[in-house]
N, C-alpha and C positions, 0 to 999 in steps of 0.2 A: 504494500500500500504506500502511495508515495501523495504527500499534502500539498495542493497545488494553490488553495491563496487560502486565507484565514482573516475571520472581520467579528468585532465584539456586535452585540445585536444589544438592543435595549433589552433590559428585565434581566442583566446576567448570564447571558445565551453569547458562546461561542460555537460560531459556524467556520466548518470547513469544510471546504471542497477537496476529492481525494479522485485518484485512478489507482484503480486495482487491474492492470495491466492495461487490454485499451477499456475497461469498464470504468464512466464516469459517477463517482457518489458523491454525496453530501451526507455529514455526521455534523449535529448540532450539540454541544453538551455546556452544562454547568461550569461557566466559569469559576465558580469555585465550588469544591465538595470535599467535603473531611474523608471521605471512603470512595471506593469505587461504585458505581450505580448500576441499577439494572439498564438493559435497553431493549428498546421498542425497535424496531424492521418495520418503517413505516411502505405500504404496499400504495402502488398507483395504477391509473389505466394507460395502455401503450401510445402517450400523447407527448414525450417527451419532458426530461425532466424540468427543462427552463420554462415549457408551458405550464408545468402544473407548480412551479417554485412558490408560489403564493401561498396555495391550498396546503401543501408540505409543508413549508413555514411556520405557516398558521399553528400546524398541527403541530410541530415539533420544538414551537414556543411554547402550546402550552405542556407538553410533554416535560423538558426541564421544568419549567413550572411546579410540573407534580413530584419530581425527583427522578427522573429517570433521562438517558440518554437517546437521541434519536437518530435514524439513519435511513437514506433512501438511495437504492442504484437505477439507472438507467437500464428501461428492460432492451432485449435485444432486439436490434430494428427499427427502436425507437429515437430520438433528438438525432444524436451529431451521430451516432454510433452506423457502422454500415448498412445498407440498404439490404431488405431481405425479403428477393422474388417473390417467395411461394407465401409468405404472408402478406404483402401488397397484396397477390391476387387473391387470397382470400379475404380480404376487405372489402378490395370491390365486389366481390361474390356476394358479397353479405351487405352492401349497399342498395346492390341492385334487388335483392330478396326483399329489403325492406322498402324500397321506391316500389314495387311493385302491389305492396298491401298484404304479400301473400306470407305463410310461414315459414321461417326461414329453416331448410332441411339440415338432418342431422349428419350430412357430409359436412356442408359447410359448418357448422359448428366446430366440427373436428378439428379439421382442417386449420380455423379460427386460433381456436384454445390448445390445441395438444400441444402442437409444436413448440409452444411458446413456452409451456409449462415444465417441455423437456429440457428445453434450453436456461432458463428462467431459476429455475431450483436449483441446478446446479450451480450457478453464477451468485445467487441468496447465500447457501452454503461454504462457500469461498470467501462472501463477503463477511463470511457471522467469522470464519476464521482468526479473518485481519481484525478485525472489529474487537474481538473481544483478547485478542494480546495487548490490547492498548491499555496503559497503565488506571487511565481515568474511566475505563468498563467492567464492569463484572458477572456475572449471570444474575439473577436469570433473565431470560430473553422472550419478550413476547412478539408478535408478528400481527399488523392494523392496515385493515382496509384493502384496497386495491383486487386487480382480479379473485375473486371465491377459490375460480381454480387453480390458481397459483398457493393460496392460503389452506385448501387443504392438503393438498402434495408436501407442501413445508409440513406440517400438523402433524402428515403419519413417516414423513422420515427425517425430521430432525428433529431429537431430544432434548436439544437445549431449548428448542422452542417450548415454555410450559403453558403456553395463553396466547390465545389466538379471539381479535374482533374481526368478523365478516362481513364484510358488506355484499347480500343478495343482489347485485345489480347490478352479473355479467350475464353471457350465455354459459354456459356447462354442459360439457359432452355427457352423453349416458351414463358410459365409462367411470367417468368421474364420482356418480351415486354409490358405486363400489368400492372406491377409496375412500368415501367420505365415512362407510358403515367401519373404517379400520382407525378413525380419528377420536381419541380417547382425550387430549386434553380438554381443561375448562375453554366453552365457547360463551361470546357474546352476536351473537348475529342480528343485524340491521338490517329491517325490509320498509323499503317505501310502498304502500300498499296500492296508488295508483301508480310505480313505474311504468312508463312507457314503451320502454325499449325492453323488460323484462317479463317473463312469466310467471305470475305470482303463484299459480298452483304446483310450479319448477320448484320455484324457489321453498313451497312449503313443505314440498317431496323431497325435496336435498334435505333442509330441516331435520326432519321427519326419518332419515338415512341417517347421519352420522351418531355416532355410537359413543359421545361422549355423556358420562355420567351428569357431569355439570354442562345444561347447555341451555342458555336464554335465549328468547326470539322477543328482538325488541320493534313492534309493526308501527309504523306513523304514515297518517293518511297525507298524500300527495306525489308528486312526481320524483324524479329521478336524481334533480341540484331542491326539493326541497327538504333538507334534512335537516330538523330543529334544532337550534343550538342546544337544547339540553339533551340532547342522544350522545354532544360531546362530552355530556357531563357525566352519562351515565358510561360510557365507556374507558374513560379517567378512571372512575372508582372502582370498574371492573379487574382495569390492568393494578391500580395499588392494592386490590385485595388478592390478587394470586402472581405480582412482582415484585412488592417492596415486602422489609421484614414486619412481621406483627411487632404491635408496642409491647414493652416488657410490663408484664404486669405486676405490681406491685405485691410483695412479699409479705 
C-alpha cells in the first residue's frame, strides 16, 4: 500500500488517498486515538470513486465520528481504473432491458453481478490485508453498503468480516440466494420499499435466505436516493454494538 496525498478534514478526520498496486482507495481515520480502532469497508455502486467521494465522505465522517476507521477501493472497471469489455456490454444489456419496460433476464443479471463479484472480493480481501497492518487499525472489521452481492461473498468468506449492513438495492443472481443461506454473521439490511430499479419481493427472498442468526430488515417507504437520515443512525448503533468493545461494567 503506498499513500499518495493526505489532508486533515474538519471534526478530527484524516483522509488519505492510497494505491494498493494499480487499485485506487481512500482510508479516513481519527486523527487522534489512544488505541487502534475497528474499521468499516465502506461498499459503493460501480460509478467510480470521485463520483460517489461525497456520499463516502459523508459516511466515513460520521464513521470516525462513532470510533471506528473507514475505507473504500475503486471496484474494477470503474473511475480511472481500466476499461472492462464484457461489463460495458452488460450494462448496456441491462439499459436496454430497462428502456424497454420489460424484465430484465437472469442472463443479464449474471453476467451484470458475477463477474464483478469475482473480481471484486478478491481485491476487498487484499485491501483488509494492507489495511489492517496499519498501526492506527485493528479488528474487528465490519463491511457497509454498496453492491448486496458483493457484501455477501465478503460475509461467507472473510472472517475478519464480523458485521455486515446491506443495502437491498442491486440486482442478485439466483446463484447468489445460495451463498446468502451460508452467511452466519450479524446483519442489518436496508430496503426502500418503493425502489425502483429493485425487486422488492427479491429483495424479501434474499432476506428471507440468509442464514444469519442475528438479522434485521430495516423497510422505509420511498425510492431508491430516498433513504432517511435516521437509517444512518440506526446503522451506526448497529456496527458499535457488534465493533466497538462493550463498556466495562462496574464491579
Amino acid at each position: 500500500m503506498r499513500f499518495t496525498t493526505e489532508r486533515r478534514l474538519d471534526g478530527g478526520v484524516v483522509e488519505r488517498e492510497f494505491a494498493l498496486g494499480e487499485i485506487p482507495g481512500v482510508l479516513w481515520t481519527p486523527a487522534s486515538a489512544s488505541a487502534p480502532v475497528p474499521l468499516i469497508l465502506l461498499g459503493h455502486p460501480p460509478l467510480g470513486l470521485h463520483r460517489m467521494y461525497p456520499r463516502l465522505a459523508a459516511r466515513a465522517r460520521h464513521a470516525v465520528a462513532d470510533g471506528f476507521a473507514a475505507a473504500a477501493i475503486e471496484l474494477p472497471g470503474s473511475g480511472d481504473r481500466p476499461r472492462w469489455a464484457a461489463a460495458e456490454q452488460a450494462r448496456a444489456d441491462l439499459r436496454r432491458a430497462m428502456a424497454a419496460g420489460g424484465p430484465v433476464s437472469d442472463e443479464i443479471v449474471d453476467a451484470l453481478v458475477l463477474p464483478l463479484v469475482d473480481r471484486a472480493v478478491p481485491e476487498s480481501r487484499a485491501a483488509l490485508d494492507a489495511l489492517l497492518a496499519l498501526p492506527e487499525i485493528g479488528g474487528p472489521v465490519g463491511y457497509s453498503g454498496g453492491l448486496i452481492s458483493v457484501g455477501i461473498r465478503l460475509a461467507v468468506v472473510e472472517p475478519r468480516i464480523v458485521a455486515a449492513g446491506l443495502f437491498a438495492g442491486s440486482l442478485v443472481p439466483r446463484v447468489m440466494f445460495e451463498e446468502a443461506r451460508q452467511v452466519t454473521i450479524p446483519l442489518h439490511v436496508l430496503l426502500q420499499w418503493d425502489d425502483e430499479g429493485n425487486d422488492r419481493q427479491a429483495a424479501l427472498d434474499l432476506f428471507d435466505a440468509f442464514g444469519s442468526p442475528e438479522k434485521t430488515l430495516h423497510a422505509n417507504m420511498g425510492g431508491h436516493t430516498g433513504v432517511p437520515q435516521f437509517a444512518g443512525q440506526d446503522a451506526a448503533g448497529f456496527f458499535a454494538r457488534h465493533l466497538l468493545p462493550s463498556p466495562a461494567v462496574p464491579g
